[in-house]
N, C-alpha and C positions, 0 to 999 in steps of 0.2 A: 186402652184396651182392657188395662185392669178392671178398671170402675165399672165397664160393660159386662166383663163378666161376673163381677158380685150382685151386679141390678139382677141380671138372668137369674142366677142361682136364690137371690134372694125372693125372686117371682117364682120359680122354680118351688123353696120352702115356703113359701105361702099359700102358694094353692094346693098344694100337700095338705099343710095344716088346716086350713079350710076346709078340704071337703073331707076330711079323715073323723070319724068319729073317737069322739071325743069321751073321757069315761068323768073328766074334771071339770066342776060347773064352768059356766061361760066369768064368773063373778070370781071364783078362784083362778081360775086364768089370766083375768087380768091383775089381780094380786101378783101372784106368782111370776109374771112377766116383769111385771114394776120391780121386783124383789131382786129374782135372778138380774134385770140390767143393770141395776144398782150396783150388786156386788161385781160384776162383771168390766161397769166402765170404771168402777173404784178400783181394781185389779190392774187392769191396763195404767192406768194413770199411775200409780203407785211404780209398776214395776216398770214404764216406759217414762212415765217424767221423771219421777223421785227419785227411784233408784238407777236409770237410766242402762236396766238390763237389755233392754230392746230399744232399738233406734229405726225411728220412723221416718219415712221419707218426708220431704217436705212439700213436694210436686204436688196440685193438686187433685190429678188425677188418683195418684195413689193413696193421697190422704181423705179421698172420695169414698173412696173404695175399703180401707183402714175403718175410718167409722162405719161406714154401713155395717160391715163385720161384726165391728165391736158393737156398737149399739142397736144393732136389729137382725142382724142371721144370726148371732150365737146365742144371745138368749131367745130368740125363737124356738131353735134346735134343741136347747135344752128342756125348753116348757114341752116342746111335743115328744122329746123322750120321755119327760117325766111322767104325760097323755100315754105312752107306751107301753111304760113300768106298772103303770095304775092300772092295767087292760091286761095284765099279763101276755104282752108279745115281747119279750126279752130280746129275741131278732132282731127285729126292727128296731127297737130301742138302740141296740148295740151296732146299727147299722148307722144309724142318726149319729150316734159318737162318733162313728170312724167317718162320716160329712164331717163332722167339724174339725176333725184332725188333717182332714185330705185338704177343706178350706186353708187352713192353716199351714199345713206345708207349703201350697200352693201361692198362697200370700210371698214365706220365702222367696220361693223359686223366681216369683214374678217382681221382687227385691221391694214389695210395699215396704216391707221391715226387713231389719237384719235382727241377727241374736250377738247379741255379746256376750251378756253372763247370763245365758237362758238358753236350755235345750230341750231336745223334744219329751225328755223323759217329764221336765217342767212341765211340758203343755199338755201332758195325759194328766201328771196330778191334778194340775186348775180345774179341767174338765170333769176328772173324779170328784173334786172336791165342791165346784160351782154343781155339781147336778145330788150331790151328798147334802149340801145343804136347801136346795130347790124341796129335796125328798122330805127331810124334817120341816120347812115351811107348809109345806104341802098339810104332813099327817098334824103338826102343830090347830092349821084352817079345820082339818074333819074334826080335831078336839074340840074346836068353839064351837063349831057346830052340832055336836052333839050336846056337848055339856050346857049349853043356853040353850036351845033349840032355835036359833037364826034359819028361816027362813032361806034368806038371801046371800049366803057366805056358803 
């Protein structure tokens, strides 16, 4: 039942992001997506293998549903807050945050993961911090593109 509802919710952010106007080229987007999953599935791995602050289920329903999260609703969520931030709707931006926090709890609740040395005050910084650096990638891309004149960036 897990995995069914991160499919929904992840159809659910998609076709949000789809038909939501966009203020970030289509060519920045996909940078920024690449970027943000990057650091995103590097975060999880680190802090669930490595460090072993979060322990993942092994069933693979839940581990269905663990990746989808990790590798395609949260850095979606964050690239269309960052669509949000660039548009000036801070709302909706800020609402897009508290999805991924509600996602995340709700992961909890539905025991895909437990926390051991990891609490929720953790999962607002990552969030601050994965959408703090999406923000400088972003204004980094408007640099190149002005300062060379790219076309296509």
């Amino acid at each position: 039942m897990s995995a069914v509802l991160y499919i929904l919710f992840a159809w659910f952010l998609t076709c949000l992001f789809i038909f939501s106007k966009k203020s970030i080229s289509p060519l920045q987007n996909v940078i920024l997506f690449m970027f943000i999953s990057i650091i995103i599935i590097n975060s999880f791995t680190i802090f669930g293998h490595n460090l072993k602050w979060i322990k993942v289920q092994s069933d693979t329903e839940y581990f269905i549903a663990y990746t989808l999260f990790r590798s395609f609703i949260y850095p979606l969520a964050i690239l269309f807050s960052l669509n949000l931030i660039v548009s000036k709707h801070y709302l909706y931006a800020l609402t897009i945050l508290l999805y991924i926090f509600s996602l995340e709890v709700m992961g909890k609740y539905l025991q895909i993961y437990h926390y051991i040395k990891w609490n929720d005050m953790y999962t607002i910084l990552e969030i601050t911090v994965v959408l703090s650096l999406g923000w400088v990638m972003h204004k980094l891309l408007v640099h190149i593109k002005r300062q060379h004149n790219y076309d296509y960036v």
